[in-house]
N, C-alpha and C positions, 0 to 999 in steps of 0.2 A: 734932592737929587742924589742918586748912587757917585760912585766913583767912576765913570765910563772910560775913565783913560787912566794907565797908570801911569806911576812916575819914571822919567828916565833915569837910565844908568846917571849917578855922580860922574863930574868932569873929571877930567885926567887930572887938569890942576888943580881941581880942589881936596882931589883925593893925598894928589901930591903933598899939598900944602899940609893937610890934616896930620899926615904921617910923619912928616917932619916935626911937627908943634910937638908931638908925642913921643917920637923916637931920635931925634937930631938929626937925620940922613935925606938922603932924595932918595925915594925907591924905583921900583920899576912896575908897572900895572900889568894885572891879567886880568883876564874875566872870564866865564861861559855861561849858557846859558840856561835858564829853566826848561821843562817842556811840558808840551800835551800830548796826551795820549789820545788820537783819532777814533782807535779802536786797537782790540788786540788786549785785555785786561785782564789781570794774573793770570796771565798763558805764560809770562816769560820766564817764570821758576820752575816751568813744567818742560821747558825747550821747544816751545812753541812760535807763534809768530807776533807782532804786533808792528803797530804801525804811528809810530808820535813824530812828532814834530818838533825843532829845538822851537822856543820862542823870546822875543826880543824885552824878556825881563832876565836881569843878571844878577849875576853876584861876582864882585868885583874885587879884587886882593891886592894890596899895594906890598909889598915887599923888597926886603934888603939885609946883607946877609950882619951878624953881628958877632963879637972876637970870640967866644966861648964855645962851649958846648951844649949850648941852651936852645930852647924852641920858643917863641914867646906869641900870641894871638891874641888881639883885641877886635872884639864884637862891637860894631857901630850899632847895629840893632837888638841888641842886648846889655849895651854898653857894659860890658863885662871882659876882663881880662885876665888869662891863665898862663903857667911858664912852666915848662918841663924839661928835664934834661933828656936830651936824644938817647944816653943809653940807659933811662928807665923809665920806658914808654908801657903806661899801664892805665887799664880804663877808668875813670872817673867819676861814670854814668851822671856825666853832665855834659851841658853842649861841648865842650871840647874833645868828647873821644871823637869826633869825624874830623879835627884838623889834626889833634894826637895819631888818630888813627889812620891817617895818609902817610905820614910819616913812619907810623911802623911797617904797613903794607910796602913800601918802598922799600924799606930796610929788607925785609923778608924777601923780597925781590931781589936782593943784592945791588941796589942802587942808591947813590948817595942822597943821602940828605946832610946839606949844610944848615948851620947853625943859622937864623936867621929871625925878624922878626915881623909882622902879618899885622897888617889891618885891614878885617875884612868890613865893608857895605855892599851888603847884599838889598835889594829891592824885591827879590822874589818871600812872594807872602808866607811866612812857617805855618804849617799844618794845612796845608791849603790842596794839597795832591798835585799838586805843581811840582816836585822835586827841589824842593831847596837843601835839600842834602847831598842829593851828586849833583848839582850846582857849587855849591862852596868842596865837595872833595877834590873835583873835578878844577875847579879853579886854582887848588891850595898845588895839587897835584902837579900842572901843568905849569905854573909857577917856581915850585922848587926845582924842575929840573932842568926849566929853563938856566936857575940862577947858578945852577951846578955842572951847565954844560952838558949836560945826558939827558937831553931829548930823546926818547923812546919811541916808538909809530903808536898812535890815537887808540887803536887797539887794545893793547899791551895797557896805556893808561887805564882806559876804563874798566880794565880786570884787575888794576891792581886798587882801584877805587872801591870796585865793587865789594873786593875781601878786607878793605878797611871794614865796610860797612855788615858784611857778614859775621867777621871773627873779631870784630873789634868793640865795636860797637852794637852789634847783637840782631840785626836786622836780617832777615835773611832774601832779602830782597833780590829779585833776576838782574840779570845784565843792562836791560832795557834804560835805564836813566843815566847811569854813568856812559852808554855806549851814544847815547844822543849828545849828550851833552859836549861830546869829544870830536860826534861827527856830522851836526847840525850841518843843514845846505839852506840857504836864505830862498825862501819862494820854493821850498822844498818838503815833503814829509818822505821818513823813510820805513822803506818797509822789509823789518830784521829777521831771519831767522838766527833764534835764539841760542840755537844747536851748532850748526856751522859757525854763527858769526858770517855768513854771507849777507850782504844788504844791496838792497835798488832802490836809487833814488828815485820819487816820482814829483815830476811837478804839479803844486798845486795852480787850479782854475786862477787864473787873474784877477775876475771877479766873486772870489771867493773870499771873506773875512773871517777871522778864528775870534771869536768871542767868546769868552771864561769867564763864568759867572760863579762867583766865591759863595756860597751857602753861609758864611762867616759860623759854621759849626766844626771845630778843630779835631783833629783825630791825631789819636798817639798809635801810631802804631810798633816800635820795637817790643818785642815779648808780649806782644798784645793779640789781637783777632789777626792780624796780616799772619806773623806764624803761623796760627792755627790754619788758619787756611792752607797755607802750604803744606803742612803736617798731614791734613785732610785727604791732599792729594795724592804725596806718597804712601796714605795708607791705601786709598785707593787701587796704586800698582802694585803693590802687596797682596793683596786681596784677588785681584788682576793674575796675579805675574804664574797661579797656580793651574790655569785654562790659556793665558796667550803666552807663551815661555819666550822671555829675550825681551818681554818688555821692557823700557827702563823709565820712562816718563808715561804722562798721558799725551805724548806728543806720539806716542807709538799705537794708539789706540782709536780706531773710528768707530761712529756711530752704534753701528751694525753690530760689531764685535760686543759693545756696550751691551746692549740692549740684548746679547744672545747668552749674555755671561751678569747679568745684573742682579740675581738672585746670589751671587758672592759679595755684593754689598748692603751695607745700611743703606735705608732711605738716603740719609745724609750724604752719603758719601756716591750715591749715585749722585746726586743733583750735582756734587761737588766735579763729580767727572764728566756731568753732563754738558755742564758750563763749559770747562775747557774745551773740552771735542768740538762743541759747536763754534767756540768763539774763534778756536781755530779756522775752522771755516768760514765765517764770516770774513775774518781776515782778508784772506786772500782774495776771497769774493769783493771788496772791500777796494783792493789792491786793483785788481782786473779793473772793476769800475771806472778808478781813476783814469788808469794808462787808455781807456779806449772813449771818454770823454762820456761817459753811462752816470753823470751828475744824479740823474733822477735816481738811480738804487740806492745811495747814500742812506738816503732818508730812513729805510725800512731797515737796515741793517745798523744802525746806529740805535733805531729803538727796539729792534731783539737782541741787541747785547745789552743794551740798559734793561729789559726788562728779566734775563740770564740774569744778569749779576744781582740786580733784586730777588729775585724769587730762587733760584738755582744756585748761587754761591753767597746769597746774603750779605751783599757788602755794602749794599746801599740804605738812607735814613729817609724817613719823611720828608726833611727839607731837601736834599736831592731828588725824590721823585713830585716834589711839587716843582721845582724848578723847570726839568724836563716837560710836566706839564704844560707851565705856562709859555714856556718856548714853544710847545707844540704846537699853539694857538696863534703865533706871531706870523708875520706876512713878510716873506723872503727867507723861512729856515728852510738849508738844505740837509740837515741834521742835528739830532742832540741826544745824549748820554751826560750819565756819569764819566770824569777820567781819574784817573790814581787809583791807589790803595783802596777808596771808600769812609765808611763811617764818618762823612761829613768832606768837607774840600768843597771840589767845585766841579760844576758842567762844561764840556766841551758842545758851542754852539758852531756848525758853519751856517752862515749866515749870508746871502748876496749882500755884494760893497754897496748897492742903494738903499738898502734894509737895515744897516748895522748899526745905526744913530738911533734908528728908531726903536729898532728890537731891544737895546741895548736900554734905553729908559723904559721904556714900557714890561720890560722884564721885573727891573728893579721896582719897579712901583708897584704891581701887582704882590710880587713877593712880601715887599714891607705890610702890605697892607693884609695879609694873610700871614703874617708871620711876628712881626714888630720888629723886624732885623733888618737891616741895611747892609744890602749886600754892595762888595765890589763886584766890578764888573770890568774887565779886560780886554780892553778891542787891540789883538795881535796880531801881529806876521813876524812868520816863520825865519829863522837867523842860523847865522853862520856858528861852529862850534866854539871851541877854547881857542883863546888869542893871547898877544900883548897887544896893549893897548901904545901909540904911539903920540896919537896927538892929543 
């Protein structure tokens, strides 16, 4: 049998406890949370729209502050620990430039960061397109300034996360994961634009189940294909920008225009702006659906953005389009895609709550036996953002 459930968050006390054996102190817990991404994928480096969900796997940080001028983080899931002085905060290109690198994006921000020391346990799977990166920034974040008394608005967090993960850590990743992470609504997905920063929460169906089926095929993306993608796009408006004048993203860019002006690009780089354009619209198409209880579109707009991001931006593998498939075939989906970055991770199933036990093994069985991989498989609802944890 797969994994069909995952594990929960660690207890307050045990987290407690762990932190003390290790550091001498009683700390204080934060957490926030992973997400899915519904639909809406690499649109949000473009200033586009998307639509995720926070969900109820976290990453959890015990913290307390310590006499020096030092930063220190120890990894339960890594079991690995590093110590850096706050005033020479420099990349490592190893797992600590995103807790390093909260810490400088703070600083850059003109905001304190005290001396302190971090044990993170995180449960959200690494590589997985889940966001375990603005999960643990998002958490580390939220936590220092708790402990420093400069609470900032959720906002403001999640951009200064985001430029950890841009200029620090090399990722050039959109707003989209730190801004869920910060502003998750339980029994909720939100639907962002990228540009403003305006968001409307939409409630999800009651009888709706979020099921994440992990391909267990890992993808790196810093300095990797995710760049390039992005890279693709701004050449795109480049190329663009010399027939539609004032463009600045492909969020300024429809269809029509595309297609009257597309002998200014490469193959590639059309398909690359083909994607966006459309996945924008689906979006909101997407959005509409929900708010007016139109469950049945789901379906077909979840499989033109899977099949966009396959063929049109290339970010998807074998073992995600077999997964989609065999979802395809199951009794009670009300949709499925790829969600994240790509190149491996995991599918976004909704699935009806009488369906999701069953979907949920019979997915994984299928796959194994076509694949020889044992995937996880995640049956979630939708959670609140960044916290302390109290009890």
């Amino acid at each position: 049998m797969a994994n069909v459930a995952p594990a929960r968050s660690i207890s307050t006390a045990v987290l407690q406890s762990r932190f003390r054996d290790r550091f001498g102190v009683l700390p204080r817990i934060f957490r926030a949370p992973a997400r899915v991404n519904l639909i809406g994928e690499h649109t949000d480096y473009s200033e586009g729209y998307v639509l995720p969900a926070a969900i109820d796997l976290f990453c959890s940080v015990a913290i307390a502050p310590r006499p020096d001028a030092n930063f220190g983080v120890y990894s339960e899931q890594l079991d690995a620990c590093e110590t850096t002085s706050l005033h020479e905060l420099r990349p490592r290109h190893s797992w600590s430039d995103y807790p390093f690198g909260v810490c400088w994006s703070l600083q850059q921000s003109n905001l304190p960061v005290p001396a302190s020391d971090l044990y993170v346990s995180s449960e959200v799977p690494l590589g997985a397109g889940l966001s375990s990166s603005a999960a643990l920034e998002v958490s580390i974040g939220y936590a220092l300034l708790s402990i420093a008394e400069r609470m900032t608005d959720r906002t403001r967090l999640a951009l200064i996360c985001q430029r950890a993960e841009n200029d620090f850590v090399g990722a050039r990743c959109g707003i989209m994961d730190q801004f869920i992470a910060c502003h998750g609504r339980a029994r909720h997905a939100i639907l962002l634009d990228c540009r403003s920063l305006r968001h409307q929460e939409l409630p999800l169906p009651a009888d709706l189940q979020l099921v994440i089926c992990n391909t267990m095929v890992k993808h790196e993306l810093a300095g990797g294909e995710y760049n390039a993608r992005r890279a693709d796009c701004e050449q795109a408006v480049h190329c663009l920008a010399s027939e539609l004048p004032g463009i600045r993203t492909l969020r300024d860019v429809n269809l029509d225009e595309l297609e009257r002006h597309a002998g200014k690009l490469s193959p590639t780089l059309y398909r690359r702006a083909r994607h966006v354009i459309t996945e924008n619209v689906r979006t909101l198409e997407f959005a509409s659906a929900l708010n007016n209880g139109r469950i049945q579109d789901l379906r077909h707009l979840m499989a033109a953005s899977h099949r966009s991001l396959k063929e049109d931006f290339e970010v998807s593998c074998k073992e995600l389009d077999l997964l989609v498939e065999i979802a395809s075939r199951q009794p009670g989906l009300l949709g499925a895609r790829m969600t994240g970055g790509g190149f491996g991770g995991c599918t976004i199933n909704l699935v009806s709550c009488q369906h999701a036990e069953t979907f949920a093994s019979s997915v994984a069985s299928e796959y194994r036996a076509a694949t020889g991989l044992m995937p996880d498989v995640y049956t979630c609802s939708s959670s609140e953002g960044a916290r302390e944890i109290m009890d």
